[in-house]
C-alpha positions as CSV (number, residue, x, y, z in Angstrom):
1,X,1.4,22.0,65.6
2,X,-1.9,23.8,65.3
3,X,-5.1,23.7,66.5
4,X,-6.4,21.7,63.2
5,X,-3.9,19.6,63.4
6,X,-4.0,18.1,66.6
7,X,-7.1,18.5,68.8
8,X,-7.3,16.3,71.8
9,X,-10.1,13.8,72.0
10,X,-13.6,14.3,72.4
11,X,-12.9,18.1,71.7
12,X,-14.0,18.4,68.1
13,X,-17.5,20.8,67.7
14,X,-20.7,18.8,67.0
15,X,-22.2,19.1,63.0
16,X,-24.9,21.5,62.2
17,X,-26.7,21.8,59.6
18,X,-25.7,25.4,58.5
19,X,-22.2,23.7,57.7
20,X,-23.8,22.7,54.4
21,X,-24.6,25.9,53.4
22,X,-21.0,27.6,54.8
23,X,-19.3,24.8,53.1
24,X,-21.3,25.6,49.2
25,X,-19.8,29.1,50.2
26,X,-16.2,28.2,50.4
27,X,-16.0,25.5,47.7
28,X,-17.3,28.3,44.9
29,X,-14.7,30.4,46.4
30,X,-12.1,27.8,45.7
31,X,-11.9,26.5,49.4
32,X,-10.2,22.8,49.9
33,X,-10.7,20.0,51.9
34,X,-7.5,21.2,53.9
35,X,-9.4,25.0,54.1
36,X,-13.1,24.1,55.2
37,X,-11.1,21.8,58.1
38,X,-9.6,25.3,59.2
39,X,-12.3,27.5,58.4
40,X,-14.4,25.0,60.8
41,X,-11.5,24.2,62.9
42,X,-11.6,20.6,62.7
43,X,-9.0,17.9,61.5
44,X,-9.2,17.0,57.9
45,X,-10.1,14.0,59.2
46,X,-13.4,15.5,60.2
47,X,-14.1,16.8,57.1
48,X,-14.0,13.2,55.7
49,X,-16.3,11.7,58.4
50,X,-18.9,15.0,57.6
51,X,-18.8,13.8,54.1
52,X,-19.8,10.4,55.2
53,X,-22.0,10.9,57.6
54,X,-24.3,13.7,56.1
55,X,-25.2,14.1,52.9
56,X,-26.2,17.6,52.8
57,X,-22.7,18.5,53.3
58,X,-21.5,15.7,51.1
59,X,-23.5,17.3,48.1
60,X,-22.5,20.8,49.1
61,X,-19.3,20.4,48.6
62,X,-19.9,18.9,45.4
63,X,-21.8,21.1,44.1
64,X,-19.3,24.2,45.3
65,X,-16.5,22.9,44.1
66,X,-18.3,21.7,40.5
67,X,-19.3,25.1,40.1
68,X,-15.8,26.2,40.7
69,X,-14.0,23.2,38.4
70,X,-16.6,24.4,35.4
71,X,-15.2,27.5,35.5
72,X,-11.7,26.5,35.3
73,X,-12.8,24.1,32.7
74,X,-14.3,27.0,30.4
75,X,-11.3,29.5,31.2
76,X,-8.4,26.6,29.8
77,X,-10.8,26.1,27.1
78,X,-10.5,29.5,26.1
79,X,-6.6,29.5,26.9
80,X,-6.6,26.7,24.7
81,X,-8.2,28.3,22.0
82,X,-7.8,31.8,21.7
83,X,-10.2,34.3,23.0
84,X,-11.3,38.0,22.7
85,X,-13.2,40.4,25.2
86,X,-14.4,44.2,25.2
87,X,-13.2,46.4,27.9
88,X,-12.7,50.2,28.1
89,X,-9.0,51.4,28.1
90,X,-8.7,54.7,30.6
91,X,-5.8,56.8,30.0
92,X,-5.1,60.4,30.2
93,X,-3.7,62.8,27.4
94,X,-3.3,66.6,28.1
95,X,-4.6,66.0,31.1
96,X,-8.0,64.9,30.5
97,X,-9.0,61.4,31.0
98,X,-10.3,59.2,28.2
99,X,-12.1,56.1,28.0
100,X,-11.6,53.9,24.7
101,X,-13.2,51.4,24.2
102,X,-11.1,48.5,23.1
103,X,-11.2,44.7,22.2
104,X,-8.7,42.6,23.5
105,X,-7.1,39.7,22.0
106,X,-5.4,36.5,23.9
107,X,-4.0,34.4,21.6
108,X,-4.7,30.5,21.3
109,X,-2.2,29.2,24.2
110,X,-0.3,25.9,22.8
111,X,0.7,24.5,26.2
112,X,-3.3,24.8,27.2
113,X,-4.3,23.5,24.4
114,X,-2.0,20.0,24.6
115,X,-3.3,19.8,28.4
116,X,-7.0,19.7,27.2
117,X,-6.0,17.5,24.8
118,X,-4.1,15.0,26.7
119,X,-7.1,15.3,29.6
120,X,-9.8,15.0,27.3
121,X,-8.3,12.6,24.4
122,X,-5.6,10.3,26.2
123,X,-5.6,7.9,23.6
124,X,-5.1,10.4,21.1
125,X,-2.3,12.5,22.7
126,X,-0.4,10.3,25.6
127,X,2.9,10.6,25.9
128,X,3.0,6.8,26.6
129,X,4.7,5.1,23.4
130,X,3.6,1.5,22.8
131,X,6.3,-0.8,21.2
132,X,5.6,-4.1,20.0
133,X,8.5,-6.5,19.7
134,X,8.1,-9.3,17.4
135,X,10.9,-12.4,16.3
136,X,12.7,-14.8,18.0
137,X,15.3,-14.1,20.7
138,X,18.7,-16.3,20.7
139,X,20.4,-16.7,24.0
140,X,24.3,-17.7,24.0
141,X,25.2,-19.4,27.1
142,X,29.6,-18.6,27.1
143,X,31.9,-20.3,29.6
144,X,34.6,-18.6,30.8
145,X,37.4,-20.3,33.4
146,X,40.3,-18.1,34.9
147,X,42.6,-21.1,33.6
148,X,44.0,-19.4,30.3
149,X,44.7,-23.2,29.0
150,X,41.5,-24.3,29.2
């Protein structure tokens, strides 16, 4: 086991105040739970009692990883829908380089788009069917005896 993993008691380093701040860093970067308790070299267990305990690192990570989830929203909105940027294409043709500019072109992505829908619209696009039965049920109740003559 590692380090992280198991630490023996009374071991683990004291909170400071900076850990906020380092924390914010990591989250926008797309640091876990599981990666600040390394970065810090603490039990993930830790982490969770920071959280609790101080606020400031409570709304640090927050805000970190909010910043990063937005982004990820925006970019599977854009999978979802289709999306064009400007770039410049470099290539080379009798042996002089060229730049070109160029617009690129990423088509709406269906699979995107039915995950935004599903997360966004889950009454709408479930996959969970409802069926209604309706009527009365008759139940047969059959004896059978091993005894042919009976």
């Amino acid at each position: 086991m590692t380090e992280t993993e198991r630490r023996p008691v009374g071991g683990q380093p004291k909170y400071q105040i900076d850990f906020a701040r380092q924390a914010a860093k990591l989250c926008a970067l797309g640091a876990t739970d599981a990666d600040l308790a390394e970065f810090f070299a603490v039990h993930i267990c830790t982490i969770n009692r920071w959280k609790v305990a101080h606020e400031a690192f409570w709304r640090a990570l927050k805000l970190g990883k909010g910043a990063v989830d937005d982004m990820v929203e925006r970019s599977l909105y854009q999978r979802a829908v289709g999306f064009s940027y400007d770039t410049i294409k470099i290539f080379t043709h009798q042996g002089q380089v060229i730049r070109a500019e160029h617009r690129e072109y990423y088509p709406p992505d269906t699979a995107a788009a039915i995950f935004w829908l599903k997360t966004r619209r889950p009454e709408e696009w479930r996959e969970k069917l409802d069926v209604n039965h309706s009527g009365n049920l008759t139940v047969e109740l059959v004896k059978f005896s091993d005894d042919p003559e009976s």
